[in-house]
Backbone as XML, in Angstrom:
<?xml version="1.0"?>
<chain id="A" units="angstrom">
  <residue number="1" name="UNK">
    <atom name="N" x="131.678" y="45.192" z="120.662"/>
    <atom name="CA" x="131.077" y="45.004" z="121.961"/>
    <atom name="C" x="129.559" y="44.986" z="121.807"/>
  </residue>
  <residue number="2" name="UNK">
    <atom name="N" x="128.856" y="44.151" z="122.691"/>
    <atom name="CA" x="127.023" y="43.810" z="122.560"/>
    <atom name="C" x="126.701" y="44.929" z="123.074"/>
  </residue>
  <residue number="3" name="UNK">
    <atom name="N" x="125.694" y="45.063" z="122.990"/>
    <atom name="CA" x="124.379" y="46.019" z="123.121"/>
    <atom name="C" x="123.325" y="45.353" z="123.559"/>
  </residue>
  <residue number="4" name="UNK">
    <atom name="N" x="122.971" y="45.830" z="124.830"/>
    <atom name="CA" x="121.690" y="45.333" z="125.494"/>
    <atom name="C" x="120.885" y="46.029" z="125.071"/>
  </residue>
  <residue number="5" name="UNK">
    <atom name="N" x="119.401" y="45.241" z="125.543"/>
    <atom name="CA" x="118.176" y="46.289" z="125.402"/>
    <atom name="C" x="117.253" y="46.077" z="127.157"/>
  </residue>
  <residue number="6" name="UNK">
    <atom name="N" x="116.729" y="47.055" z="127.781"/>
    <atom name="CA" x="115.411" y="46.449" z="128.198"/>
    <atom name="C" x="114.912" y="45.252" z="127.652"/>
  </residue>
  <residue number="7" name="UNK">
    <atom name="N" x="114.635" y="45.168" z="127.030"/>
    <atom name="CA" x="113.888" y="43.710" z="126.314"/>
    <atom name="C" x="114.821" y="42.618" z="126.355"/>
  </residue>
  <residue number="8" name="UNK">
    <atom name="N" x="116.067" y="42.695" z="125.961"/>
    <atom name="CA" x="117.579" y="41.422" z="125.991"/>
    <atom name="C" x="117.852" y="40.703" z="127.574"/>
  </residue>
  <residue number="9" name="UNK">
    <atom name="N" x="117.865" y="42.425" z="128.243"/>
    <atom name="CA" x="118.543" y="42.199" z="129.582"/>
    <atom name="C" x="118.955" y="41.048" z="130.639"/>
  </residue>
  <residue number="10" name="UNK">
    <atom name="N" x="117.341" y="40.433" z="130.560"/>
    <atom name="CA" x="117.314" y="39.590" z="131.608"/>
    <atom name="C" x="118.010" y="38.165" z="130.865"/>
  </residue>
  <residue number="11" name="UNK">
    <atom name="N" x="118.166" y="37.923" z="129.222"/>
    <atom name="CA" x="118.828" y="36.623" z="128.880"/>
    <atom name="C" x="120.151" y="36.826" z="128.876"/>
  </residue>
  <residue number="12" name="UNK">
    <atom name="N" x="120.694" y="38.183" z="128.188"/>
    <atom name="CA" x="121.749" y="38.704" z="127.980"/>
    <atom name="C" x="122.622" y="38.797" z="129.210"/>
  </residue>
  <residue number="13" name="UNK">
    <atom name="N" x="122.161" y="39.094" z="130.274"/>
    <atom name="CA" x="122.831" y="39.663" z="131.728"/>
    <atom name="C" x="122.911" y="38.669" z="132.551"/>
  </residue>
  <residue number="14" name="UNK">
    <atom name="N" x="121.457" y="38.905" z="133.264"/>
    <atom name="CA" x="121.174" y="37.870" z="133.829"/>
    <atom name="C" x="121.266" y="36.226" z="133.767"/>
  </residue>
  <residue number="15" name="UNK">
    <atom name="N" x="120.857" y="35.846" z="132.580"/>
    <atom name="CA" x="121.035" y="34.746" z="132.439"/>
    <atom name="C" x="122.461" y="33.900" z="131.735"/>
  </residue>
  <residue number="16" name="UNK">
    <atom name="N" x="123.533" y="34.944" z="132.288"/>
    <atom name="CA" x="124.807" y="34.455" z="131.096"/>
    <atom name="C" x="125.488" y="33.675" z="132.177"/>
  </residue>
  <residue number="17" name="UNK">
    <atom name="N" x="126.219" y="32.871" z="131.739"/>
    <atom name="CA" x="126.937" y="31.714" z="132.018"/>
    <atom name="C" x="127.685" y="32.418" z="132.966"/>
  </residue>
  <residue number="18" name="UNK">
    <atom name="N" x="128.703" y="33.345" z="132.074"/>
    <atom name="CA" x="129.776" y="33.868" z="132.980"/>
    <atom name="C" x="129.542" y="34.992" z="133.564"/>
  </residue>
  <residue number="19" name="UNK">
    <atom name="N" x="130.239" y="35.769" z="134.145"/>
    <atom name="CA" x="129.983" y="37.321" z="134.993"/>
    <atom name="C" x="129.994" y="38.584" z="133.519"/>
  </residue>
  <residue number="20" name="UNK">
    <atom name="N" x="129.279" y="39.502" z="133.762"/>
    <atom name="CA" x="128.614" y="40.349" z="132.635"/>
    <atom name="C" x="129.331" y="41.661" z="133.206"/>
  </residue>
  <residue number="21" name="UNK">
    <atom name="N" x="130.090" y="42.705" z="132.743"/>
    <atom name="CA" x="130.530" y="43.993" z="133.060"/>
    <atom name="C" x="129.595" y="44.566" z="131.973"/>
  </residue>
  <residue number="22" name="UNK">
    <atom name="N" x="128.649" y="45.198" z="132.448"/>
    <atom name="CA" x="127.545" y="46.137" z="131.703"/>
    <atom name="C" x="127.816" y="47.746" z="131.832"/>
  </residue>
  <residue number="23" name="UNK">
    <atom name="N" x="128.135" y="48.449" z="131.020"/>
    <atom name="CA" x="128.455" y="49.453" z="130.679"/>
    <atom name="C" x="127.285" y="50.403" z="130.841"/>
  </residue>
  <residue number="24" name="UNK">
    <atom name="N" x="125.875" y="50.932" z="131.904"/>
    <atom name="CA" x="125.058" y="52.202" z="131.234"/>
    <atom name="C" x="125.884" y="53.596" z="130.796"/>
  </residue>
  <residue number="25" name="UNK">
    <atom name="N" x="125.254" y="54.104" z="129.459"/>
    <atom name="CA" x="125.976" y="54.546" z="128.838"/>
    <atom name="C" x="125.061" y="56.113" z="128.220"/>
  </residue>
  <residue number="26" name="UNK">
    <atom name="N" x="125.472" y="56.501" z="127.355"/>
    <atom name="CA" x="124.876" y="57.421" z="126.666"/>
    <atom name="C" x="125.358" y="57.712" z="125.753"/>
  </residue>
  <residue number="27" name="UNK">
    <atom name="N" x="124.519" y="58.589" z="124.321"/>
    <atom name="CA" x="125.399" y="59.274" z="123.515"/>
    <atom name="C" x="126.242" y="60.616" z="123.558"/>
  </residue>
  <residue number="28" name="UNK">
    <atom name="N" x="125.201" y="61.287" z="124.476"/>
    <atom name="CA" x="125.571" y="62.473" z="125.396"/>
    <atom name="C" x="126.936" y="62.735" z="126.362"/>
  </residue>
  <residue number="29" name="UNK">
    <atom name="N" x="127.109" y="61.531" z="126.394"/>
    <atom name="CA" x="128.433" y="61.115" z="127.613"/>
    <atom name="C" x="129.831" y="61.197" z="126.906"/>
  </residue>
  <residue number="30" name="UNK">
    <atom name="N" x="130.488" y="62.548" z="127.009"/>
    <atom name="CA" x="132.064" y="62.429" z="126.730"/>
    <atom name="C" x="132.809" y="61.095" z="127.322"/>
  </residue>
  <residue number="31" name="UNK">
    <atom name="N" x="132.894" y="60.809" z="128.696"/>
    <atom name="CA" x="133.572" y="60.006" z="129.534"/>
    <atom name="C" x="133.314" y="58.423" z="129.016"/>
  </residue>
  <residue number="32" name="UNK">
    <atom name="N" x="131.879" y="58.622" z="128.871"/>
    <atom name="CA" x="131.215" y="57.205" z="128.234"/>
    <atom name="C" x="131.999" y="56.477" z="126.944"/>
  </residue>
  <residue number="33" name="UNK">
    <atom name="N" x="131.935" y="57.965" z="126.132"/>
    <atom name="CA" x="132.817" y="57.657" z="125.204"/>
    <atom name="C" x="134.324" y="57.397" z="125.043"/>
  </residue>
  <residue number="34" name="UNK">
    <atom name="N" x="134.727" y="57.989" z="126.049"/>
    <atom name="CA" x="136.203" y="57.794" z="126.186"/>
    <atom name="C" x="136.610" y="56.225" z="126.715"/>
  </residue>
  <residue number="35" name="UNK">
    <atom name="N" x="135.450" y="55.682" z="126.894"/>
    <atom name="CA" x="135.789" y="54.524" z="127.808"/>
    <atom name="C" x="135.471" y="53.466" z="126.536"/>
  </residue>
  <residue number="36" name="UNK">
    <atom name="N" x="134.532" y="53.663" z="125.307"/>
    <atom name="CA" x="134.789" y="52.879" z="124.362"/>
    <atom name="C" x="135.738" y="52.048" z="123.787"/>
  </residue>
  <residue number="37" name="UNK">
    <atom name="N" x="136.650" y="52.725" z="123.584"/>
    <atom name="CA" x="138.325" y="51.526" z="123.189"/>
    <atom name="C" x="138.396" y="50.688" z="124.507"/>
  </residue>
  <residue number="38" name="UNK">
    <atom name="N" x="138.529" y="51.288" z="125.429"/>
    <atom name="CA" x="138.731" y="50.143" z="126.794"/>
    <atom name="C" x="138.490" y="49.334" z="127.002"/>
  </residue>
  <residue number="39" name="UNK">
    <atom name="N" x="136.814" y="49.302" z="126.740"/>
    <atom name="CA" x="135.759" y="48.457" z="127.099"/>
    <atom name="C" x="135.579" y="47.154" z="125.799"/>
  </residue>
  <residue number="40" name="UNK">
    <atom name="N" x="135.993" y="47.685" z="124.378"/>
    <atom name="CA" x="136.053" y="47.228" z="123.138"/>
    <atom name="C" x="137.606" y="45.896" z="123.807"/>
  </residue>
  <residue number="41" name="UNK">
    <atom name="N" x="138.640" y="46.833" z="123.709"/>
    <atom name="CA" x="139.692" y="45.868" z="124.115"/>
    <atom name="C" x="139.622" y="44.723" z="125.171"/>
  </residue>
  <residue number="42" name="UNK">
    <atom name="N" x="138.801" y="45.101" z="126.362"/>
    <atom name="CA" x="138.037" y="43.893" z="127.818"/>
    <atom name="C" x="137.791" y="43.121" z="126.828"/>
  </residue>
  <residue number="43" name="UNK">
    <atom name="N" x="137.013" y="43.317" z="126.426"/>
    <atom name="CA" x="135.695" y="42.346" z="125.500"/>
    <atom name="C" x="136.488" y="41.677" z="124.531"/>
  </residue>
  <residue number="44" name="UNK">
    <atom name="N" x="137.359" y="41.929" z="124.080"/>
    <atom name="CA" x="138.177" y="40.800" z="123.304"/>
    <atom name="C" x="139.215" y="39.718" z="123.950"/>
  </residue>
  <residue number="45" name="UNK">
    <atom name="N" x="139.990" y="40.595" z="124.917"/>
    <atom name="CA" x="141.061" y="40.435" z="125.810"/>
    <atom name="C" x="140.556" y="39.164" z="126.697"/>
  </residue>
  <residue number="46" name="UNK">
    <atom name="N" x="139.550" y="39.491" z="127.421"/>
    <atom name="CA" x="138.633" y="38.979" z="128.883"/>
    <atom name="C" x="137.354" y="38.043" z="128.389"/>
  </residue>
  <residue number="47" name="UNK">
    <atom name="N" x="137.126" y="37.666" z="127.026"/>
    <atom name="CA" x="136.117" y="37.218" z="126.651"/>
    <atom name="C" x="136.143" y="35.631" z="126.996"/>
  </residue>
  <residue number="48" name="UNK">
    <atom name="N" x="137.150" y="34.949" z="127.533"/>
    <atom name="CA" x="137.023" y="33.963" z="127.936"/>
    <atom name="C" x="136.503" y="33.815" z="129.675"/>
  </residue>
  <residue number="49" name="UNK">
    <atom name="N" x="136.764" y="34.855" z="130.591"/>
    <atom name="CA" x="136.545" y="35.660" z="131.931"/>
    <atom name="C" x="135.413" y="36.059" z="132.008"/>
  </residue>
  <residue number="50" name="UNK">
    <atom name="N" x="134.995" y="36.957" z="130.916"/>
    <atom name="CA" x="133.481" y="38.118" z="131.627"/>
    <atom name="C" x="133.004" y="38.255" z="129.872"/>
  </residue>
  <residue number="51" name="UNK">
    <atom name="N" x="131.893" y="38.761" z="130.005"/>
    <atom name="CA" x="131.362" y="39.336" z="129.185"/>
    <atom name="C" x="131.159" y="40.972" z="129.358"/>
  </residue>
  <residue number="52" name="UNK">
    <atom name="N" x="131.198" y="41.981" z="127.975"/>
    <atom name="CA" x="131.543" y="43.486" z="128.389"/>
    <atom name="C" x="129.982" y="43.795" z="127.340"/>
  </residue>
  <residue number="53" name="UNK">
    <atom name="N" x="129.214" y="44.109" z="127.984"/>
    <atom name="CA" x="128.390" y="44.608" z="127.324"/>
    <atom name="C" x="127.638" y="45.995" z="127.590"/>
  </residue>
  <residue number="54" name="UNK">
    <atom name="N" x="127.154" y="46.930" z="126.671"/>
    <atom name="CA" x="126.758" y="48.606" z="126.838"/>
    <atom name="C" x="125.545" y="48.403" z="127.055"/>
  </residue>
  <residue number="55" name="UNK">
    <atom name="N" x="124.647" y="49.505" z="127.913"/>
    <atom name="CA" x="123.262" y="49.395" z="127.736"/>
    <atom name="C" x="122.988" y="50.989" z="127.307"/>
  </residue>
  <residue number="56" name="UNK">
    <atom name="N" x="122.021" y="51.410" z="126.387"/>
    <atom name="CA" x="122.086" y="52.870" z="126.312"/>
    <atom name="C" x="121.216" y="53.590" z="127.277"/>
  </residue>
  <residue number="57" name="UNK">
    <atom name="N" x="121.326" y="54.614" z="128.383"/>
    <atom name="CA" x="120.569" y="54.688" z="129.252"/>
    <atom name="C" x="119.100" y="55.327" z="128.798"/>
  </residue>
  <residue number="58" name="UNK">
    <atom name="N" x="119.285" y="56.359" z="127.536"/>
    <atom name="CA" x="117.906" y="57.162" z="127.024"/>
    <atom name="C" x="117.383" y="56.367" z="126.463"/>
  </residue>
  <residue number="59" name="UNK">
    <atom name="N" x="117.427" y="54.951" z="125.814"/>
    <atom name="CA" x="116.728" y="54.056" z="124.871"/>
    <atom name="C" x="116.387" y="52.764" z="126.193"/>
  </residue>
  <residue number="60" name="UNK">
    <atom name="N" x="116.426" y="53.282" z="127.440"/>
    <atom name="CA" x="115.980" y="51.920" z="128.359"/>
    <atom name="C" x="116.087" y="52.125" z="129.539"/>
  </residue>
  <residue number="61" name="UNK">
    <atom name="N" x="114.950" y="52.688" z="129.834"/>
    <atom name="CA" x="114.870" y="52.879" z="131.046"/>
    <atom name="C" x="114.017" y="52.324" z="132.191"/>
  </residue>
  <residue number="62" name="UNK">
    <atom name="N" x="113.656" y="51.004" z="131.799"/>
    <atom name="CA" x="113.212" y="50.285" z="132.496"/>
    <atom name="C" x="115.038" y="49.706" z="133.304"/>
  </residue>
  <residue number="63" name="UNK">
    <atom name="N" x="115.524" y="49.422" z="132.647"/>
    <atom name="CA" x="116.650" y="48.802" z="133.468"/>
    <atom name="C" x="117.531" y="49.650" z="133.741"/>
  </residue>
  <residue number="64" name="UNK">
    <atom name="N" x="117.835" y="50.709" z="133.332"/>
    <atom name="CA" x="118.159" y="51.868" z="134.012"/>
    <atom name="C" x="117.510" y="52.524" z="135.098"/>
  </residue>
  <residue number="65" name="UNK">
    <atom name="N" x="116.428" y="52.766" z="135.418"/>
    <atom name="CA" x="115.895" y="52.460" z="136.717"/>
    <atom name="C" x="115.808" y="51.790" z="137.783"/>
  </residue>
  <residue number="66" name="UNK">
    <atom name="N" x="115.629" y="50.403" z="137.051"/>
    <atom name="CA" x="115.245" y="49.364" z="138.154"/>
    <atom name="C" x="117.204" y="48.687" z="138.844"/>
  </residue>
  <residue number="67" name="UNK">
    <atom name="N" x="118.231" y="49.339" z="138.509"/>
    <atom name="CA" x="119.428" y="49.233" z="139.256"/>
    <atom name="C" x="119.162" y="50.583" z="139.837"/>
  </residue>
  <residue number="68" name="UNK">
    <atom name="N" x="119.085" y="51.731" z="139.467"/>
    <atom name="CA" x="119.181" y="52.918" z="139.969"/>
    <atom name="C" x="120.170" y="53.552" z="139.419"/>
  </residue>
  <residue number="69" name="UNK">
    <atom name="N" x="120.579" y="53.477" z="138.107"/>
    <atom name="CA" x="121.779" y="54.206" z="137.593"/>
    <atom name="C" x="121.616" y="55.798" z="137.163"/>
  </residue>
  <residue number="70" name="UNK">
    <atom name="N" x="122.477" y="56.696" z="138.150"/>
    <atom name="CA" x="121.858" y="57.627" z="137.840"/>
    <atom name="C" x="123.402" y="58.606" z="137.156"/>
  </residue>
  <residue number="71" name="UNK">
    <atom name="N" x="124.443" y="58.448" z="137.491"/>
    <atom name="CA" x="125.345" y="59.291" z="136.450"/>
    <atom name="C" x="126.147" y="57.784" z="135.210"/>
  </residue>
  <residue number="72" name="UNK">
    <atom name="N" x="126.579" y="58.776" z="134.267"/>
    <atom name="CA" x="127.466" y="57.738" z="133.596"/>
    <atom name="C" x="128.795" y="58.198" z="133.405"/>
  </residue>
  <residue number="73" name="UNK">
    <atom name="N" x="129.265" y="57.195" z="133.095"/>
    <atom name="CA" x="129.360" y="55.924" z="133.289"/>
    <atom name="C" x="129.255" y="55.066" z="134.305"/>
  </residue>
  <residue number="74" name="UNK">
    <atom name="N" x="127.968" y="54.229" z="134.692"/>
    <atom name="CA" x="127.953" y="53.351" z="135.746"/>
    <atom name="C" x="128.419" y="51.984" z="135.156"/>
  </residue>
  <residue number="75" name="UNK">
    <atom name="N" x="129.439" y="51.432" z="135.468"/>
    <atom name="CA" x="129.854" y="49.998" z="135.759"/>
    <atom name="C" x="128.965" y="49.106" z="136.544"/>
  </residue>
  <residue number="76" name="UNK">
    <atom name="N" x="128.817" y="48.301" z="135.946"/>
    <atom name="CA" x="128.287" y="47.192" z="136.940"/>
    <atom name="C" x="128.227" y="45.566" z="136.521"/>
  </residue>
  <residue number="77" name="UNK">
    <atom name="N" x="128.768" y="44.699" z="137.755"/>
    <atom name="CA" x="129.172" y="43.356" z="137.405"/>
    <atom name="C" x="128.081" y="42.366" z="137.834"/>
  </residue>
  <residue number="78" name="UNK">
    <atom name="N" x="127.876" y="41.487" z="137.250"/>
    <atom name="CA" x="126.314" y="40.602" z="137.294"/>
    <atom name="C" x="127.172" y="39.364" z="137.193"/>
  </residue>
  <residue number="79" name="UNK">
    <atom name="N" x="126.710" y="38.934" z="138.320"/>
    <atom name="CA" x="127.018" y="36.997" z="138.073"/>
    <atom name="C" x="126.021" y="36.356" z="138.923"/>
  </residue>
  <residue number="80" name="UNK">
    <atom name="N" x="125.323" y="35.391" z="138.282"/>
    <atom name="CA" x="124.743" y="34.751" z="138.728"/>
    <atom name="C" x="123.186" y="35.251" z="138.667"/>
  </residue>
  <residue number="81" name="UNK">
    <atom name="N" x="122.955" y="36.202" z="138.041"/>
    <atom name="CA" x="122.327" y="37.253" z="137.696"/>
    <atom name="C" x="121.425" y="38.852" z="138.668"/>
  </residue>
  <residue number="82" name="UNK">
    <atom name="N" x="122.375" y="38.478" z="139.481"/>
    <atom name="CA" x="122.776" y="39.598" z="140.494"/>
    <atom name="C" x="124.139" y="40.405" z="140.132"/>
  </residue>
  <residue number="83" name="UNK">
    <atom name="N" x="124.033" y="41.688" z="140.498"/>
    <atom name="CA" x="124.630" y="42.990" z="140.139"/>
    <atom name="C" x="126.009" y="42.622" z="141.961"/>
  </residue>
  <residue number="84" name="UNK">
    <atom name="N" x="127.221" y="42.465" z="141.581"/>
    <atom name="CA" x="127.594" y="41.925" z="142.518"/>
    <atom name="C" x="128.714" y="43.124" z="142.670"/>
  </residue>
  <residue number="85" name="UNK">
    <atom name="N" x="128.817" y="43.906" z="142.044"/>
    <atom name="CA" x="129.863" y="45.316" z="142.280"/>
    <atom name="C" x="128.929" y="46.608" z="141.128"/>
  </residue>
  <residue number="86" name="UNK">
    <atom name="N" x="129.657" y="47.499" z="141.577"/>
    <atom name="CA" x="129.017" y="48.940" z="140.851"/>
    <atom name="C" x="130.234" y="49.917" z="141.298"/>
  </residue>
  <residue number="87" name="UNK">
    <atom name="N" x="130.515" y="50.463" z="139.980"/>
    <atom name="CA" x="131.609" y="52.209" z="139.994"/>
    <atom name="C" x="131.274" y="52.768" z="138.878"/>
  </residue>
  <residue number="88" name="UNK">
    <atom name="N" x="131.245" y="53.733" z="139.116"/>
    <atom name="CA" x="130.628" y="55.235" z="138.402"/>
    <atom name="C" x="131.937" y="55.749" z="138.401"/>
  </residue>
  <residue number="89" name="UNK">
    <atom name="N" x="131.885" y="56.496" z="136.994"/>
    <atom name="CA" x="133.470" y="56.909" z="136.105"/>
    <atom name="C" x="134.107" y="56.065" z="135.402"/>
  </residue>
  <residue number="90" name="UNK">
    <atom name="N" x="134.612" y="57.233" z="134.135"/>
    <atom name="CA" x="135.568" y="56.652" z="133.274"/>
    <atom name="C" x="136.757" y="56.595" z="134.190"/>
  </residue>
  <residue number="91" name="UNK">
    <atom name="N" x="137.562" y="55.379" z="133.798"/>
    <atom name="CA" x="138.827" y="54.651" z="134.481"/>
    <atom name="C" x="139.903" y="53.909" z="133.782"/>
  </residue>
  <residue number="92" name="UNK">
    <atom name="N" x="140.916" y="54.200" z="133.647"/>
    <atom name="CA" x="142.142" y="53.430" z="132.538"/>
    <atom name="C" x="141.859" y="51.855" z="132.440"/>
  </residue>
  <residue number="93" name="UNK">
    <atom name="N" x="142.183" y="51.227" z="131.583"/>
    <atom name="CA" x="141.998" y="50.084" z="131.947"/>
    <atom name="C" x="142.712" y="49.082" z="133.224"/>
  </residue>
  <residue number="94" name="UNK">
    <atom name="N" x="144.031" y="49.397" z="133.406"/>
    <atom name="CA" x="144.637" y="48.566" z="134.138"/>
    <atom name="C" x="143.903" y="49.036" z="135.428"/>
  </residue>
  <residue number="95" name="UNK">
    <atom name="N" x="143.480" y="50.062" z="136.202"/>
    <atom name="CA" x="142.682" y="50.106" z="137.172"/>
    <atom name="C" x="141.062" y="49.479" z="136.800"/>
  </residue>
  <residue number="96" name="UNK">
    <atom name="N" x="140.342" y="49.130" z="135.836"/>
    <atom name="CA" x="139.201" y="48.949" z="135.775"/>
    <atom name="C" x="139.242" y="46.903" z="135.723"/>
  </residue>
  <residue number="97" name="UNK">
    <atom name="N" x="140.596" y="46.756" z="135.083"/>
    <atom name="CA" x="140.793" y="45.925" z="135.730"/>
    <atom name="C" x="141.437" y="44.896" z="137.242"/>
  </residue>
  <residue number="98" name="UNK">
    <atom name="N" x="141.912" y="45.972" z="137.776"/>
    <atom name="CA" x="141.789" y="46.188" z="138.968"/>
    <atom name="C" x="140.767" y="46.259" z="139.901"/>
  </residue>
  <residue number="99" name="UNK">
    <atom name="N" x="139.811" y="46.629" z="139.582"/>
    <atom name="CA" x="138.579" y="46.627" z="140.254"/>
    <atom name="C" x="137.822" y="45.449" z="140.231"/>
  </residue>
  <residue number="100" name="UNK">
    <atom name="N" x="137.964" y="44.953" z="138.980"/>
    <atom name="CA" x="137.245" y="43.364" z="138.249"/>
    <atom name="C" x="137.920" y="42.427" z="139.071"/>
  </residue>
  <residue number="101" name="UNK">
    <atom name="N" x="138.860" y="42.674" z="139.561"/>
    <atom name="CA" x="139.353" y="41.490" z="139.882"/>
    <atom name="C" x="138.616" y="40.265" z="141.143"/>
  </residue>
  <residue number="102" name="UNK">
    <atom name="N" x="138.245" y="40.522" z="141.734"/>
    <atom name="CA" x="137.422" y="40.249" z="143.030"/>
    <atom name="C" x="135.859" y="39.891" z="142.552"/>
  </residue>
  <residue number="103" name="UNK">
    <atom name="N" x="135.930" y="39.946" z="141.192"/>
    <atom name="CA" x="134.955" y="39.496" z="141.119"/>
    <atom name="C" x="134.069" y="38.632" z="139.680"/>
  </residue>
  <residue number="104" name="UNK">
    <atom name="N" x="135.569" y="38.390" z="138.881"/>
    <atom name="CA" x="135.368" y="37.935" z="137.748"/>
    <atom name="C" x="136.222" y="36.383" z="137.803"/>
  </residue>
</chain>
């Protein structure tokens, strides 16, 4: 799975073809981590659908700010390069894809 930066964001996210599920994240974050395989499996599974990419929240906080992400795991879906859904918490996949649905 990609790795954004502050610096990537706006080509990486913003500017992607298809809809972007961006992961802010941490190393600090049990839940964050638990959501790794999940998010690894989207990203292979869904890679024709969305793109699944992590941002780390302590290494970037320009774009961690400028959405307002303040617990993690924040979810959030970008198409068109607007943030077009947001959920906070780790979530199984078949509900996280459940949630995607409406908007991927």
């Amino acid at each position: 799975m990609a790795e954004v930066t502050d610096a990537d964001f706006e080509a990486e996210v913003l500017g992607a073809d298809l809809p972007v599920l961006v992961e802010f994240t941490a190393d600090w974050c049990p839940p964050c981590r638990q959501m790794g395989p999940v998010l690894s499996a989207l990203a292979a599974e869904e890679a024709d659908r969305f793109k699944v990419v992590q941002l780390d929240v302590d290494h970037n906080p320009l774009t961690t700010n400028a959405y307002k992400v303040l617990s993690m795991p924040t979810f959030m879906v970008f198409r068109g390069g607007e943030p077009v859904k947001s959920m906070v918490g780790a979530r199984p996949k078949r509900r996280l894809l459940e949630e995607l649905a409406d908007v991927v």
